[in-house]
N, CA, C and O of each residue as an XYZ file, in Angstrom:
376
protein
N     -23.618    -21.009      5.106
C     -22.419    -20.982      5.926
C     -22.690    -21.705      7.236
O     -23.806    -21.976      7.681
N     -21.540    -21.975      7.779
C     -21.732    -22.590      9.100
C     -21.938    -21.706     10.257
O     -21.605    -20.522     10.211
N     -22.528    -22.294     11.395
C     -22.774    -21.381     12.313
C     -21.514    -21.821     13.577
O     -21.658    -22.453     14.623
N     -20.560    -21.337     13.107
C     -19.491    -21.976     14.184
C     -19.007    -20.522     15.351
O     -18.680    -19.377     15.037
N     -19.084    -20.908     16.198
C     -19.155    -19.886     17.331
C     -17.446    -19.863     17.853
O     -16.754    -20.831     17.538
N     -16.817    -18.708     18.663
C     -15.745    -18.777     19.032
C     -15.569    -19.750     20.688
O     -16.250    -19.935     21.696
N     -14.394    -20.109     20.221
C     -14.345    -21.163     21.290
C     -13.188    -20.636     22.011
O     -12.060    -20.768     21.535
N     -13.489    -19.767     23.657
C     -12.511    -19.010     24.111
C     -11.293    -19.908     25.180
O     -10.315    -19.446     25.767
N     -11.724    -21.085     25.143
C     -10.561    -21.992     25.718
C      -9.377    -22.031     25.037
O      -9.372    -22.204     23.818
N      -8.040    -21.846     25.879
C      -7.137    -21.607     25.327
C      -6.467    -23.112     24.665
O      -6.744    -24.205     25.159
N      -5.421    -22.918     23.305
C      -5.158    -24.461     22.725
C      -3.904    -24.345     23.438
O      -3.497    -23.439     24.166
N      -3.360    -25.455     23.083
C      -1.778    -25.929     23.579
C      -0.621    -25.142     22.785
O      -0.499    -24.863     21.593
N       0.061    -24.932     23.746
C       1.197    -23.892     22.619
C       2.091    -24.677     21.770
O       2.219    -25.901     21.792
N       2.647    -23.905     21.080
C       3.485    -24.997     19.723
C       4.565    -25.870     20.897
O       4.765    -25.501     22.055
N       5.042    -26.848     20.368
C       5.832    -27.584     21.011
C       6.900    -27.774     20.205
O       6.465    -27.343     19.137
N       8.137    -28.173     19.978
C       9.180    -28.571     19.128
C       8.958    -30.473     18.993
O       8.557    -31.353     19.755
N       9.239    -30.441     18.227
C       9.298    -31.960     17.825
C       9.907    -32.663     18.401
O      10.806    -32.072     19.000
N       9.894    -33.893     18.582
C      10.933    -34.656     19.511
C      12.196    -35.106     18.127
O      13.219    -35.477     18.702
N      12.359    -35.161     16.776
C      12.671    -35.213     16.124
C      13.387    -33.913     15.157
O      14.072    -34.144     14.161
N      13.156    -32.882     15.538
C      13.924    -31.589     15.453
C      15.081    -31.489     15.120
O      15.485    -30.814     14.173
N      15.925    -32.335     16.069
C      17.307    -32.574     15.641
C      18.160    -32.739     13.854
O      19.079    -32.346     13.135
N      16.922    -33.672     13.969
C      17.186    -34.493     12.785
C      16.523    -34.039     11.481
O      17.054    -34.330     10.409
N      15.404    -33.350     11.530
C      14.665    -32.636     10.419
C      14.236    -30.760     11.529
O      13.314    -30.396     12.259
N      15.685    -30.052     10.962
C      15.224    -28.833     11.655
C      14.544    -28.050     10.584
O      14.688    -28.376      9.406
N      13.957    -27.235     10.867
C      13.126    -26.401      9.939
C      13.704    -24.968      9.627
O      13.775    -24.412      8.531
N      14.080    -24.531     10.805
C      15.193    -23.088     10.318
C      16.084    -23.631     11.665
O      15.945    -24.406     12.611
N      17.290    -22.511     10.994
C      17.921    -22.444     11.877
C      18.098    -22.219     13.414
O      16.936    -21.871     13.622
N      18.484    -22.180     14.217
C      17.786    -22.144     15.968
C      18.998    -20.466     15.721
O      18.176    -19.550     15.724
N      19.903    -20.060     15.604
C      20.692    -19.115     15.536
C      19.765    -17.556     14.958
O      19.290    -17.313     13.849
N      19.774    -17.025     15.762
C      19.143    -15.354     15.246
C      19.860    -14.988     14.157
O      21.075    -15.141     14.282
N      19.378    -14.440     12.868
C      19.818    -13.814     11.723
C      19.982    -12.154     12.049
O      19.054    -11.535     12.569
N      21.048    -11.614     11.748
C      20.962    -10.074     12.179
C      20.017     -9.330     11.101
O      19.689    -10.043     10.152
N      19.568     -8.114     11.102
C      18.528     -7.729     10.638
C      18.810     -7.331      9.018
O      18.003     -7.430      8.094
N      20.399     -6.784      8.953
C      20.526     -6.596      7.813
C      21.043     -7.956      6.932
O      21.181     -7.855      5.712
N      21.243     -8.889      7.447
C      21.074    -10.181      6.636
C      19.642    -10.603      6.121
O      19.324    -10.592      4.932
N      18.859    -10.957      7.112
C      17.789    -11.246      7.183
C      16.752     -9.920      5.893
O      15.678    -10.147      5.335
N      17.349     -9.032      5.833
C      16.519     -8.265      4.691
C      17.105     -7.994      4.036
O      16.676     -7.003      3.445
N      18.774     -8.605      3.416
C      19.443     -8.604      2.267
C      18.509     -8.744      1.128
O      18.711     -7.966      0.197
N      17.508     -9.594      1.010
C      17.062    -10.043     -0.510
C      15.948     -9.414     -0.561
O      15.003     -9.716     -1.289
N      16.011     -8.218      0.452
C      14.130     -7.665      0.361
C      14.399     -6.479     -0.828
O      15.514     -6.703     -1.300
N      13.868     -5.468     -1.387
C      14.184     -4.419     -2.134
C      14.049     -3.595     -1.335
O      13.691     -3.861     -0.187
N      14.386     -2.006     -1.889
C      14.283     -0.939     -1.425
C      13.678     -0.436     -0.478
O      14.182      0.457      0.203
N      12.156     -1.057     -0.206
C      11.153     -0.205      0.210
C      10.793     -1.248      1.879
O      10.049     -0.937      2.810
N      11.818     -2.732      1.674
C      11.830     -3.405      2.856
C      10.566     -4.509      2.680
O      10.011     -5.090      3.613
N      10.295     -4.631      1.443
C       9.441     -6.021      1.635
C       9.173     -6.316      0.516
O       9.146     -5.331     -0.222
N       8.873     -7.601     -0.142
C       9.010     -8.424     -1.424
C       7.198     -8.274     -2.160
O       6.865     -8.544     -3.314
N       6.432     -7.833     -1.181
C       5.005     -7.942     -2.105
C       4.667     -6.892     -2.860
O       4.605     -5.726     -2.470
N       4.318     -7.526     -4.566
C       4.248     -6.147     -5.046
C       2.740     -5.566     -4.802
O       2.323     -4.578     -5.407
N       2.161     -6.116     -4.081
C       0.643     -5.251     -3.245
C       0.982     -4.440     -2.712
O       0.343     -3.415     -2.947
N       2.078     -4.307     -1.739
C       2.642     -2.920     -0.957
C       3.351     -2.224     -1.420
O       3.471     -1.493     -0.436
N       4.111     -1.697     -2.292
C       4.663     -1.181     -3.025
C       4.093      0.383     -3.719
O       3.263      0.350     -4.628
N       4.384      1.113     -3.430
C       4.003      2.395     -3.916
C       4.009      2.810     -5.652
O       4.999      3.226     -6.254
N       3.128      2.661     -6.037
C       3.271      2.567     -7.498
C       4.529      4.091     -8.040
O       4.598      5.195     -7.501
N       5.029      3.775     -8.768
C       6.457      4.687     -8.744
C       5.711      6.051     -9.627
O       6.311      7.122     -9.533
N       4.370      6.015    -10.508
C       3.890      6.995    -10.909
C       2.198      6.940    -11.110
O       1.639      6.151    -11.872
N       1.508      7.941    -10.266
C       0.470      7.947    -10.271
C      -0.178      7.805    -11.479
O       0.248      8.304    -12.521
N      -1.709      6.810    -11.350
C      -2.722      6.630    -12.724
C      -3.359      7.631    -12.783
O      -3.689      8.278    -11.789
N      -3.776      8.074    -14.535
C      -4.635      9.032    -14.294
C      -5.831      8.303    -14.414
O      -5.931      7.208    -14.968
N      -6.804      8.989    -13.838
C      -8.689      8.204    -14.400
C      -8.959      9.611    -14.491
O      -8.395     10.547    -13.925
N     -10.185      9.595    -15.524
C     -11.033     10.434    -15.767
C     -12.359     10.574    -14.750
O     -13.147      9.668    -14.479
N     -12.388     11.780    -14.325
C     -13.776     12.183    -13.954
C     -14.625     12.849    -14.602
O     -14.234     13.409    -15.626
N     -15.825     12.960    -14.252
C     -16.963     13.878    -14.970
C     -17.340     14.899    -13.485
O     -17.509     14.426    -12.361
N     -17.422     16.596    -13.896
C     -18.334     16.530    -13.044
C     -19.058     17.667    -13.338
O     -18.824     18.041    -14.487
N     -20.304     18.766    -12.404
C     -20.575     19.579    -13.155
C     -20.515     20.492    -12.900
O     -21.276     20.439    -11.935
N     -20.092     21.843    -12.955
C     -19.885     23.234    -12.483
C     -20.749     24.036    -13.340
O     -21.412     23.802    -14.351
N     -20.431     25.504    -12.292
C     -21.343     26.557    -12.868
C     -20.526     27.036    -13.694
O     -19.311     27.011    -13.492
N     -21.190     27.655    -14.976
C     -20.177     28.396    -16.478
C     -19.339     28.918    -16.024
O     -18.168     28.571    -16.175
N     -19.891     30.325    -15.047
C     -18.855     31.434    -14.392
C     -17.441     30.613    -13.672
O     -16.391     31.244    -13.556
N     -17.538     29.224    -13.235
C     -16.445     29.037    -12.389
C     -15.657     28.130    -13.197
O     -14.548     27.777    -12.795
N     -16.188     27.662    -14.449
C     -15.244     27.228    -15.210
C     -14.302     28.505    -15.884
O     -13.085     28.688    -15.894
N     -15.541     29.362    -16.484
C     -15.016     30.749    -17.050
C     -13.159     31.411    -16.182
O     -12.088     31.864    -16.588
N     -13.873     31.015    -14.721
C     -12.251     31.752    -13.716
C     -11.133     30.879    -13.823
O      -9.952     31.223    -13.873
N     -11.772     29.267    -13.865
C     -10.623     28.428    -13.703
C      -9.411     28.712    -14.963
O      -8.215     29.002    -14.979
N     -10.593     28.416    -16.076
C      -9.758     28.539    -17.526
C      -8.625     29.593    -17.248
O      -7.463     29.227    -17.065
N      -8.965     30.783    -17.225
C      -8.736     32.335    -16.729
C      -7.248     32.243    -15.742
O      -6.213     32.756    -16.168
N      -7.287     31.614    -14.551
C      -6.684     31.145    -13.935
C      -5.330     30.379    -14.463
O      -4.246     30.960    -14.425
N      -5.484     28.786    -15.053
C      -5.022     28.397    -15.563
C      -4.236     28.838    -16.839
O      -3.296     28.081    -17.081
N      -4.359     29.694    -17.564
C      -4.143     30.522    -18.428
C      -3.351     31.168    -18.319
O      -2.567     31.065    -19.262
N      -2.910     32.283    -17.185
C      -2.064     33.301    -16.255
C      -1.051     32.345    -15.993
O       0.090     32.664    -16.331
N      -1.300     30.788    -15.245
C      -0.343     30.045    -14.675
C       0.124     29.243    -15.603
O       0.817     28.266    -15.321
N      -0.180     29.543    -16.716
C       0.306     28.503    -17.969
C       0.494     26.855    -17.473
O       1.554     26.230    -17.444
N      -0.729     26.411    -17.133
C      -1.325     25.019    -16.774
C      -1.995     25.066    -17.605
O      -2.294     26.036    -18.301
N      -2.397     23.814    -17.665
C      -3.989     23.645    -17.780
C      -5.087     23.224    -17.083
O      -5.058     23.052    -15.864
N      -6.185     23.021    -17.854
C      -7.333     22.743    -16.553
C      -7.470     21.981    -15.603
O      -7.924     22.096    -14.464
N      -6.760     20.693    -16.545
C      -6.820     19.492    -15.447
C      -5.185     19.431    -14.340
O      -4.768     18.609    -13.524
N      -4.934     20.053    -14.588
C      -3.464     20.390    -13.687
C      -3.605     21.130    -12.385
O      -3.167     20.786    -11.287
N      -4.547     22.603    -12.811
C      -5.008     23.511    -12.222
C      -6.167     22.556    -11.227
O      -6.237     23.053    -10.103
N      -6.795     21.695    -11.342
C      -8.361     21.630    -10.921
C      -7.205     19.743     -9.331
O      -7.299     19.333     -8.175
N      -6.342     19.452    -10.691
C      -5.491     18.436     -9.460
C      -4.862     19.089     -8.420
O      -4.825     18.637     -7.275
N      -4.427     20.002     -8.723
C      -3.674     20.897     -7.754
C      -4.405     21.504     -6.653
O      -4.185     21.337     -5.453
N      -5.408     22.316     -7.259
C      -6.528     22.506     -6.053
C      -7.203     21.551     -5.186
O      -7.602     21.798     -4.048
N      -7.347     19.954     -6.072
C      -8.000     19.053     -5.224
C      -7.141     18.261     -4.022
O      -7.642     17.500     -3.194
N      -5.504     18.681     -4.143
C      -4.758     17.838     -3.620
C      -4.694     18.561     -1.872
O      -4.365     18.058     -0.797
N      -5.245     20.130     -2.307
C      -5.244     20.547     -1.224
C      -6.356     21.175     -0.451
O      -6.164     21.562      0.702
């Protein structure tokens, strides 16, 4: 890699073109906000990276407990007519 260091002198600020007129790039007029996010979806922005997946993945874990505390969970779960892995998400969520 290069060894390029920060260079704290300030650059020149954007300038408009002297040709602007003639090739504008957006409009010079403010868009109101609910125009301007007419074409966004629901959640207010177009990337589906941000987007809240609409239903959680499951993955599998492994892990290892003592007999007796599986013995209560089961036990537990059982009374609450869950099951284990319902019972063991529920406890972990909180």
């Amino acid at each position: 890699m290069s060894d390029t260091q920060f260079d704290p002198t300030p650059r020149p600020s954007l300038r408009k073109a002297a040709d602007s007129g003639i090739h504008p790039v957006t409009n010079s007029e403010p868009r109101s906000l609910a125009s301007s996010n007419s074409d966004l979806g629901h959640t207010g922005n177009t990337s589906d990276s941000v987007k809240v997946p609409r239903k959680d993945k499951l993955v599998e874990i492994s892990i290892e407990l003592p007999k007796s505390l599986i013995k209560a969970l089961k036990k537990e779960a059982k009374s609450n007519k869950q099951s284990m892995d319902q019972l063991i998400a529920q406890r972990l969520k909180h």
